[in-house]
C-alpha positions as a Markdown table, in Angstrom:
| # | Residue | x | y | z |
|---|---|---|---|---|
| 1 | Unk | 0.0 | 0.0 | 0.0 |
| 2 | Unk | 1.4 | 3.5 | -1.1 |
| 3 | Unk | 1.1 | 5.5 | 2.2 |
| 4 | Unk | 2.5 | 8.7 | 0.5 |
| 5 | Unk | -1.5 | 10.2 | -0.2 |
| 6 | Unk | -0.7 | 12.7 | 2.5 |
| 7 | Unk | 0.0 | 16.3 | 1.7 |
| 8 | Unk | 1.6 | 19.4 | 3.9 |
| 9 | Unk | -1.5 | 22.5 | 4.3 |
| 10 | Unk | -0.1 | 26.1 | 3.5 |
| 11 | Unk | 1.5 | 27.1 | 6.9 |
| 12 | Unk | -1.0 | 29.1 | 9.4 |
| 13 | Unk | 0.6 | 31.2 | 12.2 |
| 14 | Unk | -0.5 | 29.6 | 15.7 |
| 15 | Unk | 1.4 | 31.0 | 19.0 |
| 16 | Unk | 4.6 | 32.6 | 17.2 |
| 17 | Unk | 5.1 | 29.9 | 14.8 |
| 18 | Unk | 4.0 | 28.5 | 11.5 |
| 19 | Unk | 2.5 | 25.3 | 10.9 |
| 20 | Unk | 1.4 | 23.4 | 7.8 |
| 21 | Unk | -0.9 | 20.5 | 9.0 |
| 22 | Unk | -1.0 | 17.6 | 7.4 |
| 23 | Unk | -4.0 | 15.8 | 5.2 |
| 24 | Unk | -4.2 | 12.0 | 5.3 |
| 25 | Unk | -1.1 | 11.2 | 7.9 |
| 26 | Unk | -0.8 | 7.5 | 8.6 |
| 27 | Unk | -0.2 | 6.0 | 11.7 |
| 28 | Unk | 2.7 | 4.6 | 12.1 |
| 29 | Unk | 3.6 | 1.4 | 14.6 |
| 30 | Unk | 6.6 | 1.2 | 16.5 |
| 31 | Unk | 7.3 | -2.1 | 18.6 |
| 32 | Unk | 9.5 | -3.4 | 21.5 |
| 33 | Unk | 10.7 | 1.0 | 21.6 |
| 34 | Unk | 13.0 | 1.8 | 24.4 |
| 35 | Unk | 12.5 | 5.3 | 26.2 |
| 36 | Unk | 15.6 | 7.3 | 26.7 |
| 37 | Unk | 14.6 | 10.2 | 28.4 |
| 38 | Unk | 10.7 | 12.2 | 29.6 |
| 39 | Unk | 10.5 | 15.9 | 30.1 |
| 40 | Unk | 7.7 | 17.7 | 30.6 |
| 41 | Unk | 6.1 | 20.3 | 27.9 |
| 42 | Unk | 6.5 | 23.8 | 29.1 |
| 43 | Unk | 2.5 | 24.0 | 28.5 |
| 44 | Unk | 1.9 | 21.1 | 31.1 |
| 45 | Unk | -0.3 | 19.6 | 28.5 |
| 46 | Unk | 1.7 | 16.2 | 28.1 |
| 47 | Unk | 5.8 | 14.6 | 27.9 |
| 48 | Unk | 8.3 | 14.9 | 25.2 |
| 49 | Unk | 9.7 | 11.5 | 25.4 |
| 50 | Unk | 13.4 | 10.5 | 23.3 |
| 51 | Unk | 12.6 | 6.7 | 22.2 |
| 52 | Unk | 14.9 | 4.5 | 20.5 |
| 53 | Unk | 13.7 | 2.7 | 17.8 |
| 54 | Unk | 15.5 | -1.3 | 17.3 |
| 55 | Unk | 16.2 | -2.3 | 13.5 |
| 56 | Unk | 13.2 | -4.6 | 13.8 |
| 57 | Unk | 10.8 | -1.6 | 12.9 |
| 58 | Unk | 13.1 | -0.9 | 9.5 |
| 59 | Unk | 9.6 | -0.8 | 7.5 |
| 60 | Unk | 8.3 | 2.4 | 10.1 |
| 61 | Unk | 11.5 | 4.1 | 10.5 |
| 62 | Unk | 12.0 | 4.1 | 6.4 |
| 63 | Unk | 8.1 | 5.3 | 6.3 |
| 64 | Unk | 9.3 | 8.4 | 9.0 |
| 65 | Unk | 12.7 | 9.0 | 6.7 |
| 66 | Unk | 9.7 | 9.3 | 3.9 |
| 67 | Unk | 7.6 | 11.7 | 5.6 |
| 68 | Unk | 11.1 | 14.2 | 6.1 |
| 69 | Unk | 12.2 | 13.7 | 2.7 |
| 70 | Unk | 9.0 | 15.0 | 1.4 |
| 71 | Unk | 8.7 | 18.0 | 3.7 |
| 72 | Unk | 12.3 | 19.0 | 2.6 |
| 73 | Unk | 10.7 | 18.9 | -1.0 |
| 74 | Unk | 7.9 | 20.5 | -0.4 |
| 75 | Unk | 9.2 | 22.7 | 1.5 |
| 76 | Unk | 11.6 | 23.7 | -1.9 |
| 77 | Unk | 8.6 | 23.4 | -3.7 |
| 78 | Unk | 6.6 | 26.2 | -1.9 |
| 79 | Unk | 9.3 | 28.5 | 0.2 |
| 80 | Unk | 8.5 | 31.5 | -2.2 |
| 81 | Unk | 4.7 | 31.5 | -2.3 |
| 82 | Unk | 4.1 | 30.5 | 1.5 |
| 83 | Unk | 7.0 | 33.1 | 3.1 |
| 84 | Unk | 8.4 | 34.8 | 0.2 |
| 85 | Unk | 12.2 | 33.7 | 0.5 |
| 86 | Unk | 14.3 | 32.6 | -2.1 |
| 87 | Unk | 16.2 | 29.3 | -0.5 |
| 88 | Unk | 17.6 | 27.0 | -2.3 |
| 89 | Unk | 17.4 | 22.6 | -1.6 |
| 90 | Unk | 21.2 | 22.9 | 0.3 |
| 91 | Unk | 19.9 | 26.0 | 2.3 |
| 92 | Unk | 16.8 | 24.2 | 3.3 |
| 93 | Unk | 18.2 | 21.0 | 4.3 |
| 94 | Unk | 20.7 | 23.1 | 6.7 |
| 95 | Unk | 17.3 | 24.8 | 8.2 |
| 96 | Unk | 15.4 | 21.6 | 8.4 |
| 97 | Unk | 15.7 | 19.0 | 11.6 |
| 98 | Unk | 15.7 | 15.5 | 10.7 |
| 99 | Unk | 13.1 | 13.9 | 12.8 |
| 100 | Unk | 14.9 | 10.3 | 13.0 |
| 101 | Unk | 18.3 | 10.2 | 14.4 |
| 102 | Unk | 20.0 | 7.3 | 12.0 |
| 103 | Unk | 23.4 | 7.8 | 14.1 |
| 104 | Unk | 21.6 | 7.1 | 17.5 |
| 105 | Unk | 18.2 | 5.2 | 16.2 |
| 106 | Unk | 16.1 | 7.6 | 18.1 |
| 107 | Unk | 12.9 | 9.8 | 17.4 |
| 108 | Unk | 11.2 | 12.8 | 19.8 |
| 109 | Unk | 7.8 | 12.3 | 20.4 |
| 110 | Unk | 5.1 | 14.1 | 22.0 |
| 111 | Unk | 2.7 | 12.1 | 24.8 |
| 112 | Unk | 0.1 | 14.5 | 25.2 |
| 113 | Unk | -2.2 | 14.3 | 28.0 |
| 114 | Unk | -5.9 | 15.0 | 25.9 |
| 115 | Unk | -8.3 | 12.2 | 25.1 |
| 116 | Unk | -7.5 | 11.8 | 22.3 |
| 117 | Unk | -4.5 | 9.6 | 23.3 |
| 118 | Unk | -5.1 | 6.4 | 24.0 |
| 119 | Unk | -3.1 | 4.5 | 27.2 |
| 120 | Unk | -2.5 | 0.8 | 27.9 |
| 121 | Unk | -1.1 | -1.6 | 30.1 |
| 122 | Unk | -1.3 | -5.4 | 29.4 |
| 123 | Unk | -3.7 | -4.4 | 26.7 |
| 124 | Unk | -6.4 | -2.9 | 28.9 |
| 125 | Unk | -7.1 | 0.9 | 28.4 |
| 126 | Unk | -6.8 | 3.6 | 30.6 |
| 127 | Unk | -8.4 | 7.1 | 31.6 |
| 128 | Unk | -5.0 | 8.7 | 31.6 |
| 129 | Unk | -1.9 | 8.4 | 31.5 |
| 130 | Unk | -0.6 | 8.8 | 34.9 |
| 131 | Unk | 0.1 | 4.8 | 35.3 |
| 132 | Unk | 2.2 | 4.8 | 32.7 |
| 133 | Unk | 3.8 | 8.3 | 33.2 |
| 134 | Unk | 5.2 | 6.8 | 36.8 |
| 135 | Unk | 6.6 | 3.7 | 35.4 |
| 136 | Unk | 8.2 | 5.3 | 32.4 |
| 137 | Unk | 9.7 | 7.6 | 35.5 |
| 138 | Unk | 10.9 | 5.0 | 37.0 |
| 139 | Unk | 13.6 | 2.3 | 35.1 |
| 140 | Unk | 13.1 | -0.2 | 37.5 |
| 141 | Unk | 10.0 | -0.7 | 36.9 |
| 142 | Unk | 10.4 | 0.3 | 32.9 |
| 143 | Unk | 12.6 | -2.9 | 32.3 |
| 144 | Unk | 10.2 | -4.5 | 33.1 |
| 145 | Unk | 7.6 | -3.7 | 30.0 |
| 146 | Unk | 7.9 | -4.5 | 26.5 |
| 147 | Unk | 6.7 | -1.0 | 25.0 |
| 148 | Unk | 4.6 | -0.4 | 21.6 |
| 149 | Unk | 3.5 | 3.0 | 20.1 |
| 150 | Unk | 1.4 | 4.2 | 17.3 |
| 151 | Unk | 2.7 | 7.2 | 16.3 |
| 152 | Unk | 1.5 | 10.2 | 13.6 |
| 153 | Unk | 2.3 | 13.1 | 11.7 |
| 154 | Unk | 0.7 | 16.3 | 13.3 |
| 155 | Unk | 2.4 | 19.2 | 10.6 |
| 156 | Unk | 6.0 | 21.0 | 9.7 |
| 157 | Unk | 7.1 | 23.6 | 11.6 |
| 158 | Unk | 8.4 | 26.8 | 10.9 |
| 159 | Unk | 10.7 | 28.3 | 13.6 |
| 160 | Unk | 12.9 | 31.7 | 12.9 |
| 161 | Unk | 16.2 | 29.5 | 12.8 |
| 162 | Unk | 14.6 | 26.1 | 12.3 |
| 163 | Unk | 12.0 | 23.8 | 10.8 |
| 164 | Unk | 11.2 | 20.4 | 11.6 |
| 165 | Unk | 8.0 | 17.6 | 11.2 |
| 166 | Unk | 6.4 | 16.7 | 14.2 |
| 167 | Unk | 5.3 | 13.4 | 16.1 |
| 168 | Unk | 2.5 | 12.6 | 18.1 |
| 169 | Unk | 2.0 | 9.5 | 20.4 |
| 170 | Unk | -1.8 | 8.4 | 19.4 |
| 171 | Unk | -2.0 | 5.1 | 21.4 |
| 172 | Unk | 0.8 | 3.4 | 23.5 |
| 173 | Unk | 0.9 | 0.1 | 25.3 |
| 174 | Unk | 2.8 | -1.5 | 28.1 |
| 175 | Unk | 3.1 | -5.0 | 28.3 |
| 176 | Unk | 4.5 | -6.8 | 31.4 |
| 177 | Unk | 7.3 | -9.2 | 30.4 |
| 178 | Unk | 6.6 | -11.4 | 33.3 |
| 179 | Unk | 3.0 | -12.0 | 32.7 |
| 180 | Unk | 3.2 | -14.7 | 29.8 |
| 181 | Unk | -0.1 | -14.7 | 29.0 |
| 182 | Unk | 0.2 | -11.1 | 27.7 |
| 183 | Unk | 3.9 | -10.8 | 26.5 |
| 184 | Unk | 2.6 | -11.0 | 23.0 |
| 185 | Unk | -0.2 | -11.3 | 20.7 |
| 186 | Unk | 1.2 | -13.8 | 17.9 |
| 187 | Unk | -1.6 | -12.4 | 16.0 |
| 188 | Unk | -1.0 | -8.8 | 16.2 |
| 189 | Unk | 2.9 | -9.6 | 15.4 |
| 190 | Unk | 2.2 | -11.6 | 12.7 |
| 191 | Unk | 0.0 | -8.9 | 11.0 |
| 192 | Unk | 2.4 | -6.0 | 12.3 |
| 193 | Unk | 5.2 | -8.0 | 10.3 |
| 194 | Unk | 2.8 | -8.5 | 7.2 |
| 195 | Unk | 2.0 | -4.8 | 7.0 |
| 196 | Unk | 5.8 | -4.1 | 7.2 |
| 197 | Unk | 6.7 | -6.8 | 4.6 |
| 198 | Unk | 4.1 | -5.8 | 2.2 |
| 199 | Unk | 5.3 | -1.9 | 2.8 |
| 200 | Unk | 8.9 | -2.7 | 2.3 |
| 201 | Unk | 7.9 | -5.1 | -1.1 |
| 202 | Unk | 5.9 | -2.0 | -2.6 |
| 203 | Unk | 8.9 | 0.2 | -2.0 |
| 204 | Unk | 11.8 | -2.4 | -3.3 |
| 205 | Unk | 9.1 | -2.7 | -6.7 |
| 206 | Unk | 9.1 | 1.4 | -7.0 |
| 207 | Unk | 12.3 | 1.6 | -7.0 |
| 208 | Unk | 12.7 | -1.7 | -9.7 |
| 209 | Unk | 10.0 | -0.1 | -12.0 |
| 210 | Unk | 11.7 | 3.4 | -11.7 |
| 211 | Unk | 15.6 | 1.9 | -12.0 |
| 212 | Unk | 14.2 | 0.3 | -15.0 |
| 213 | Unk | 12.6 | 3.4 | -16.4 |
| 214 | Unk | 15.8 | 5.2 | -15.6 |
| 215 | Unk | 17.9 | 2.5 | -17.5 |
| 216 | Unk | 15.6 | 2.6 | -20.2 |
| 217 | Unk | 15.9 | 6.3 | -20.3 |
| 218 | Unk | 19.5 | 6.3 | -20.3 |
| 219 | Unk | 19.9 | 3.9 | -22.9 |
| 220 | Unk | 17.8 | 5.7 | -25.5 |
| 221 | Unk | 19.2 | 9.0 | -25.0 |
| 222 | Unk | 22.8 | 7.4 | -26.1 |
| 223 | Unk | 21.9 | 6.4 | -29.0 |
| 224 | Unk | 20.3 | 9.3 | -29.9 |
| 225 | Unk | 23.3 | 11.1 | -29.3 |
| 226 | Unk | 25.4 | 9.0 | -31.3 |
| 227 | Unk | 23.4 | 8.8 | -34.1 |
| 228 | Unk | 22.2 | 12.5 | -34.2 |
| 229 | Unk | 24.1 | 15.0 | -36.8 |
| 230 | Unk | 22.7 | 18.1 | -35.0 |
| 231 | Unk | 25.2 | 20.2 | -33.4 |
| 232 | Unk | 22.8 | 21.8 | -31.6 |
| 233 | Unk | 20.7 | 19.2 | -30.5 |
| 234 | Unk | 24.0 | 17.1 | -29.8 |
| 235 | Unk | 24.9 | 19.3 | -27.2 |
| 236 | Unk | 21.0 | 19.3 | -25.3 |
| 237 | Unk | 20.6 | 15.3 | -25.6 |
| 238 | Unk | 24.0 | 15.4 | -23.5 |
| 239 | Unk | 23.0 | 17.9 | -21.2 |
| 240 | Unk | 20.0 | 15.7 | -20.5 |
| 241 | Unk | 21.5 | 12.4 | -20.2 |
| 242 | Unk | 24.1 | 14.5 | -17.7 |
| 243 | Unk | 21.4 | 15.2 | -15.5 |
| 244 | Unk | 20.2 | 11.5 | -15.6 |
| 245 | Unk | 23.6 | 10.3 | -14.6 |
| 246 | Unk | 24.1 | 12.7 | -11.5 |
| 247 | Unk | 21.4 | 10.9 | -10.2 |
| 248 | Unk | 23.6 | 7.6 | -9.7 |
């Protein structure tokens, strides 16, 4: 399933920042995370939590590498009509802040305290999320839970010095490792692992059908430049097939 059918709003200034909301952002599942660090938002209104994110997720964290790589583009795409700057691509990407930290495997998220959050331990749902607050708090008690997330999207932001996507906790679940009847749901895994197979199979096939394309591409221009007798148009069929070849 092609999960890129989202699309960044044009940005809306909210309490001395812009954001562009997004339209259609997926939910995106994160298993077995570790939490690295909790602080409180300056608003009291929920946690910024620091979670690291094991190789086993590679389908989600490639899906959250997506979500940047579009924003940077977008963000090209639209820089003049939504502030009026000239930036280029190199300036941008010095501006923007990667949301998933490939060096330490880690990802800021926002636990916010509204209803709209949903909280669990052992699969049974909470009010709030003061239960789970305390035993984040506490890494005795943390070692002690195998931890799963749904995360998602909420916009790009605009700072004066910065921009950056983003990432809200929707649902998160605590599951005692010592309670075997709930350690796991062989189901649940098995379709999490499905979802993330079929995801990583429709990106490996994009990128065959486009390699392919490009090859194709390649190819054709070559012979059209060997064969042509046009000075002129000599000199743009290898200007185009320069700009093909950067690309590798």
């Amino acid at each position: 399933m092609d999960k890129r059918n989202y699309t960044y709003k044009t940005p809306v200034l909210k309490n001395n920042k812009y954001i562009s909301y997004v339209d259609n952002s997926s939910k995106i599942f994160l298993n077995d995370i570790k939490i690295k660090s909790i602080n409180k938002l300056i608003d009291d209104k929920g946690y910024v939590l620091k979670i690291f994110i094991p190789n086993i997720n590679d389908a989600s964290i490639n899906e959250i590498i997506d979500y940047d790589l579009n924003a940077i583009n977008t963000i090209t795409k639209n820089i003049g009509e939504w502030f009026n700057k000239d930036l280029s691509e190199d300036e941008i990407i010095e501006l923007y802040k990667i949301s998933f930290c490939e060096q330490t495997s880690t990802l800021s998220v926002i636990l916010s305290s509204n209803k709209f959050t949903k909280y669990n331990i052992n699969n049974n749902e909470l009010n709030d999320n003061n239960d789970i607050i305390n035993i984040i708090r506490n890494n005795k008690k943390l070692k002690k839970y195998i931890i799963s997330v749904e995360i998602e999207n909420i916009g790009l932001y605009f700072l004066s010095d910065n921009c950056f996507n983003k990432w809200v906790i929707k649902s998160i679940n605590l599951t005692d490792i010592e309670d075997e009847e709930n350690i796991y749901n062989k189901c649940e895994i098995e379709e999490s692992l499905l979802e993330n197979v079929t995801n990583v199979n429709h990106i490996i096939n994009t990128k065959i059908k486009d390699y392919t394309k490009n090859k194709e591409d390649i190819n054709k221009l070559y012979d059209k430049i060997i064969n042509t007798k046009n000075n002129k148009m000599w000199i743009e069929l290898i200007n185009k097939l320069n700009i093909l070849l950067k690309n590798y």
